[in-house]
C-alpha positions as CSV (number, residue, x, y, z in Angstrom):
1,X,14.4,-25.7,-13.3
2,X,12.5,-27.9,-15.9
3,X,9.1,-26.8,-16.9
4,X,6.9,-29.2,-16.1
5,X,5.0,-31.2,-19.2
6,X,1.9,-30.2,-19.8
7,X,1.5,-34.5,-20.5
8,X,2.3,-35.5,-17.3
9,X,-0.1,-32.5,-16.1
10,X,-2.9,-33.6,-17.2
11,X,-2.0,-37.9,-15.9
12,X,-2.0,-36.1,-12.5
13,X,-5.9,-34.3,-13.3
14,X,-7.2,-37.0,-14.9
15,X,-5.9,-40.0,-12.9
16,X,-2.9,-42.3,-14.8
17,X,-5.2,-45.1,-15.9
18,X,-6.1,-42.4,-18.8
19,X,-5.3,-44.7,-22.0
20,X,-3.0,-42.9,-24.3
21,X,-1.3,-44.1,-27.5
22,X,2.4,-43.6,-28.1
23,X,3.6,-40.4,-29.0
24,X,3.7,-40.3,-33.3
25,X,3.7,-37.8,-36.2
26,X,0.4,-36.4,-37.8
27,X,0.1,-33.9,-40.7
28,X,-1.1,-30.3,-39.8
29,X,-3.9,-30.7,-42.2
30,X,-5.5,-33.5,-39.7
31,X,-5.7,-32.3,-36.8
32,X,-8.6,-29.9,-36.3
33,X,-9.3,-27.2,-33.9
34,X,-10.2,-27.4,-30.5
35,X,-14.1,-26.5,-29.9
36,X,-13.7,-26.1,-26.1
37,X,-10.4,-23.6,-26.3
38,X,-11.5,-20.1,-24.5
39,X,-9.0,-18.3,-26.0
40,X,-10.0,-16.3,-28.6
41,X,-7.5,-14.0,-29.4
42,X,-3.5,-14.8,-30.4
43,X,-1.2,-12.2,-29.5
44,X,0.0,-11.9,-32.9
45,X,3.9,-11.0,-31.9
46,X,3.8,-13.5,-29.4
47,X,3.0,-16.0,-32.1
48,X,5.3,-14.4,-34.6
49,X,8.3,-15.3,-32.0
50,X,7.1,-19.0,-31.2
51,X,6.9,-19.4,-35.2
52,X,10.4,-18.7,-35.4
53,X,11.4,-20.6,-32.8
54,X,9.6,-23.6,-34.4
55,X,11.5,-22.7,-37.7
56,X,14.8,-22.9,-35.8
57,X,13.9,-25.7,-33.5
58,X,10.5,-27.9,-34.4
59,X,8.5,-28.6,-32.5
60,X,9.7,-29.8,-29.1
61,X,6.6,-30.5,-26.9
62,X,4.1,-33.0,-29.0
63,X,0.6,-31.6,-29.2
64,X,-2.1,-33.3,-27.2
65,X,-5.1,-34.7,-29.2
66,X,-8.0,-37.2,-29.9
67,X,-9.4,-38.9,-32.3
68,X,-12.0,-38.2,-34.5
69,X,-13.0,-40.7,-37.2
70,X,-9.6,-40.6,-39.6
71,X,-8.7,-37.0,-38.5
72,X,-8.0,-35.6,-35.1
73,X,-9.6,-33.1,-32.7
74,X,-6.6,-30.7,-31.0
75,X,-7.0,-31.1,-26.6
76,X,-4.0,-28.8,-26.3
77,X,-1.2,-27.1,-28.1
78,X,-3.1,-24.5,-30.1
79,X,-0.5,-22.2,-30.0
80,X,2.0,-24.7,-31.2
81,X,-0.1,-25.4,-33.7
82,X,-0.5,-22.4,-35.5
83,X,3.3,-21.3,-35.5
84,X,3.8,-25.3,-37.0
85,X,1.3,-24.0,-39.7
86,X,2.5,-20.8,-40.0
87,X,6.1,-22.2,-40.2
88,X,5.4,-24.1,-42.8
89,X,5.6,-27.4,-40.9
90,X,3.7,-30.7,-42.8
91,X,3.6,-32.8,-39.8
92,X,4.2,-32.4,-35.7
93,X,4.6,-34.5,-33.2
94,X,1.1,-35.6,-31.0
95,X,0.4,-37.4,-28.4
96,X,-3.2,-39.0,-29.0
97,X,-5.4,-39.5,-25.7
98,X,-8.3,-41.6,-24.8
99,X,-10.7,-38.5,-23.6
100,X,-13.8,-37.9,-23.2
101,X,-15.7,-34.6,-23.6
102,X,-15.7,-33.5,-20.2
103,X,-11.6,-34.7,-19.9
104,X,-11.1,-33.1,-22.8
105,X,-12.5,-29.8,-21.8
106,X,-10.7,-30.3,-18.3
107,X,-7.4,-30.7,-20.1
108,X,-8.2,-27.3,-22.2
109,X,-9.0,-25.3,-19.0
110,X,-5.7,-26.5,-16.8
111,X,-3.8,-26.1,-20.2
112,X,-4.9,-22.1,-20.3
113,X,-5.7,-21.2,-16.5
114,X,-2.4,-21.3,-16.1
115,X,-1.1,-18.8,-19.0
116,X,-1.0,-15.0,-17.7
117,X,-1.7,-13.6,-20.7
118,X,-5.4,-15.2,-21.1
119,X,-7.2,-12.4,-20.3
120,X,-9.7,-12.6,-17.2
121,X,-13.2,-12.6,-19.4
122,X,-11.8,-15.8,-21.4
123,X,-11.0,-18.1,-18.6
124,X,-14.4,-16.8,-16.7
125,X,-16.2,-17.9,-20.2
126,X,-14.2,-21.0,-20.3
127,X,-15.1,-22.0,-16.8
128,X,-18.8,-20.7,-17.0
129,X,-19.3,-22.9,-20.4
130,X,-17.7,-26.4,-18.5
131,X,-20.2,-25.9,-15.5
132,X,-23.3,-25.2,-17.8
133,X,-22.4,-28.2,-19.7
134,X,-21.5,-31.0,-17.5
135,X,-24.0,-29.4,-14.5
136,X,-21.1,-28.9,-11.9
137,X,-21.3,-26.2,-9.6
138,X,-17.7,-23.9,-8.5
139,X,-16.9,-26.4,-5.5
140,X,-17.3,-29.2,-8.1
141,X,-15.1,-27.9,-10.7
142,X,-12.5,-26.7,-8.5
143,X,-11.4,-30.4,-7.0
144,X,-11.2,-31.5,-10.5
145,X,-8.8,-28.4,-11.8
146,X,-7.1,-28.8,-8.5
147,X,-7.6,-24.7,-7.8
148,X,-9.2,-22.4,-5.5
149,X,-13.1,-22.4,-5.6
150,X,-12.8,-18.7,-5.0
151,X,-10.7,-18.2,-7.9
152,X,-13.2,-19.4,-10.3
153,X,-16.0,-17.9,-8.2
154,X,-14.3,-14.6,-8.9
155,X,-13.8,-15.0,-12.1
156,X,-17.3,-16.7,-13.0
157,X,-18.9,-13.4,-11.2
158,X,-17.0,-10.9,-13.7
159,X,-19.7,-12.1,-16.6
160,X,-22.3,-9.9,-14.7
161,X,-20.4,-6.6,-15.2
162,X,-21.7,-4.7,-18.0
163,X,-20.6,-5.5,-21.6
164,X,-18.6,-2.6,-22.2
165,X,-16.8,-2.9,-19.2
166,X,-16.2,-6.5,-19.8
167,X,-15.2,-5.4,-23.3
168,X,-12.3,-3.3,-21.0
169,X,-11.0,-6.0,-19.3
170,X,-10.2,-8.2,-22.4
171,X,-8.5,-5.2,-24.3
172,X,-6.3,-4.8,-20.8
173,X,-7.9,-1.4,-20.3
174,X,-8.2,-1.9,-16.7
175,X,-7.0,-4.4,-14.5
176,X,-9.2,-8.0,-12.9
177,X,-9.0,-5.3,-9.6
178,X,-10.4,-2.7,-11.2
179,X,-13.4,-5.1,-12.6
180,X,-13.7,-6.5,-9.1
181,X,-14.2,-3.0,-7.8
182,X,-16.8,-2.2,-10.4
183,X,-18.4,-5.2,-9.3
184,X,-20.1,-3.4,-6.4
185,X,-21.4,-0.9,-8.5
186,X,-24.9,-2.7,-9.3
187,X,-26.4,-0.5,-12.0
188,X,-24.4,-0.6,-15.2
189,X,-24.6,2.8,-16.5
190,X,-22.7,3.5,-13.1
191,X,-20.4,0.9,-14.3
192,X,-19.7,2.2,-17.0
193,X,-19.4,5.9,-16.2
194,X,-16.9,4.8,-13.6
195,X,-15.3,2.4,-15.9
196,X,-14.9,5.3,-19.0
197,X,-13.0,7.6,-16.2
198,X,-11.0,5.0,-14.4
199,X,-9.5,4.4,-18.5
200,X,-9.4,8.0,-19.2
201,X,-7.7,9.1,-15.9
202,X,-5.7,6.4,-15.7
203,X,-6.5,5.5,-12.1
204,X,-4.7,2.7,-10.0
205,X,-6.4,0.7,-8.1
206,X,-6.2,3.0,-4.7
207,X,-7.5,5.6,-6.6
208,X,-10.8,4.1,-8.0
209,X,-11.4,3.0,-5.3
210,X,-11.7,5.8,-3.1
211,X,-13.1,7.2,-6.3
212,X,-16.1,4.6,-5.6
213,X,-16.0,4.5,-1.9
214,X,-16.5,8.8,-2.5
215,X,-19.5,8.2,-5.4
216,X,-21.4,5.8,-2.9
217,X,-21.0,8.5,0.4
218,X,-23.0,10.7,-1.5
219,X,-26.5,10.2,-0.9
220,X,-29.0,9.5,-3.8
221,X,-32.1,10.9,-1.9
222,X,-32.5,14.0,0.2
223,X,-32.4,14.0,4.1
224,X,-35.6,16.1,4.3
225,X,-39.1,14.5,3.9
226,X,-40.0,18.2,1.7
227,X,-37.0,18.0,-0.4
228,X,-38.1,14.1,-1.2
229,X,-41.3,14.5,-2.2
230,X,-39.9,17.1,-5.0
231,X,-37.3,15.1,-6.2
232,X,-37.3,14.1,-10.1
233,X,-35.9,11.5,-11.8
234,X,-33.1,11.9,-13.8
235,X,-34.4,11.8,-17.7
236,X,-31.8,10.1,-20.1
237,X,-31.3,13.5,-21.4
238,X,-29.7,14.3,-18.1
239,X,-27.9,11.1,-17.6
240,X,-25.9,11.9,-20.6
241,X,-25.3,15.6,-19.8
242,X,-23.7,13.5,-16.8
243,X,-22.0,11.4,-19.2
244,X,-20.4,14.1,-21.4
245,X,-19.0,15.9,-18.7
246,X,-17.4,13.0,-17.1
247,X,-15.5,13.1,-20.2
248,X,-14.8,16.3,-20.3
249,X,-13.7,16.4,-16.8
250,X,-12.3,13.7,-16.3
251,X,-13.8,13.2,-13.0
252,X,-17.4,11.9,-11.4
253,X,-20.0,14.4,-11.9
254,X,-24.1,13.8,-10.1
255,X,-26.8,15.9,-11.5
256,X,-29.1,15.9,-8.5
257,X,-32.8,17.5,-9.5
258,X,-34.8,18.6,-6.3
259,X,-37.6,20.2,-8.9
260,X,-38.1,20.4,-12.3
261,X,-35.6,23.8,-12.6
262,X,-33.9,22.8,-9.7
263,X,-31.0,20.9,-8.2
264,X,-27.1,20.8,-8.1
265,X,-24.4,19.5,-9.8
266,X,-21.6,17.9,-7.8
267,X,-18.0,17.2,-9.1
268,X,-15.8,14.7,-7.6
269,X,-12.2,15.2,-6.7
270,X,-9.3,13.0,-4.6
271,X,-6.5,15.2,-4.5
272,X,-5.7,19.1,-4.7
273,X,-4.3,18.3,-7.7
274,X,-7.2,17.4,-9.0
275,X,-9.1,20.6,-7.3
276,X,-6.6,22.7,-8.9
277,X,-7.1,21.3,-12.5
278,X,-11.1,21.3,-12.0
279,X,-10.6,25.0,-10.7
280,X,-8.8,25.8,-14.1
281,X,-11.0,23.8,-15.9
282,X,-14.4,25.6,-14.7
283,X,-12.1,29.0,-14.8
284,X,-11.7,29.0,-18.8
């Protein structure tokens, strides 16, 4: 089946009457980045094989751009346009368009909400950027991308996890599910405790989250009014005593305190697989 042109995409977002010169030739040199492109990282073999392809073939697809005094802004094709520079190309075929800023930033967003390897944070920043700028809210956005409000909703909502975590979804540590799990866990030290043994154990998505449904079961304050009024806080001191052996385990550990020399230390397991290896663990 024929892949669908990216060109005759973006007539069908933006409505046909978009003015559009004929297709020419430009020199690399011209045409300058796009400022609205949420992509921030190339996979560099990825590129490496779409370079060589341009060597073999040129460039087959023109790259979408605008004008910008006597030089031109890229709309889409970045991709194609570094492998034409790193190919050693001196010209490629465009296709200049009469856009706006907000078409032009449309155009960017359906150009990369539709590639799998944009990671989650990237197209969340992308569409987070458009509605801050041109004051849309997610219903808004969506009719004009033509996708699911939800979709963006979800992804909008994964900019509240904490960095690090965040940092974990764009290195492919863990998986949008995962992030959406960690979600519901509101403080982000939790999140990232969580997040550090979900990597380290390798969970699947079943398994963090009974791993989560199990952490939130056990209760945070004591049942009996006595044992309340001599809970303490946990001091950061403790909190990464919790930390380090979450690491070291590989599993969730609490440090309740019911006094100042006082309390218990719980450890998490899901399967008596993982008893077993806790038992040998604590055995050594």
């Amino acid at each position: 089946m024929e892949k669908k042109r990216l060109g005759r995409g973006l007539d069908a977002l933006l409505g046909a009457d978009v003015a559009t010169d004929e297709q020419a030739e430009a020199a690399v040199g011209l045409i300058g980045d796009n400022p609205h492109q949420p992509r921030k990282t190339f996979d560099p073999d990825d590129l490496a094989a779409l370079t060589a392809s341009v060597k073999s073939h040129g460039i087959l697809q023109p790259l979408v751009v605008r004008r910008a005094g006597e030089r031109y802004e890229l709309v889409a094709g970045g991709r194609r346009l570094r492998a034409a520079a790193e190919a050693g190309l001196k010209t490629v075929p465009i296709r200049v368009v009469d856009f706006n800023d907000q078409q032009a930033y449309e155009a960017t967003l359906v150009e990369n909400i539709q590639r799998s390897d944009l990671n989650p944070i990237e197209k969340a920043l992308g569409f987070k950027d458009y509605i801050d700028r041109f004051i849309l809210n997610h219903d808004q956005l969506a009719k004009r991308l033509g996708i699911a409000r939800s979709s963006i909703t979800n992804l909008v909502n994964l900019l509240d996890l904490a960095p690090a975590v965040q940092d974990g979804i764009r290195l492919n540590q863990i998986s949008e599910g995962h992030a959406k799990l960690l979600k519901g866990i509101k403080k982000h030290d939790q999140q990232i405790a969580i997040f550090k043994q979900i990597v380290a154990m390798g969970l699947s998505l079943k398994a963090a989250e009974t791993l989560i449904r199990d952490m939130k079961d056990v209760p945070d304050e004591p049942t009996e009014p006595a044992k309340k009024a001599e809970r303490v806080e946990k001091t950061a001191h403790v909190k990464g005593i919790e930390d380090e052996l979450r690491t070291k385990l590989l599993t969730w550990v609490d440090i309740k305190l019911r006094a100042a020399d006082k309390g218990q230390i719980v450890l998490h397991f899901e399967t008596n697989d993982d008893f077993e290896r806790l038992l040998q663990v604590l055995r050594k």
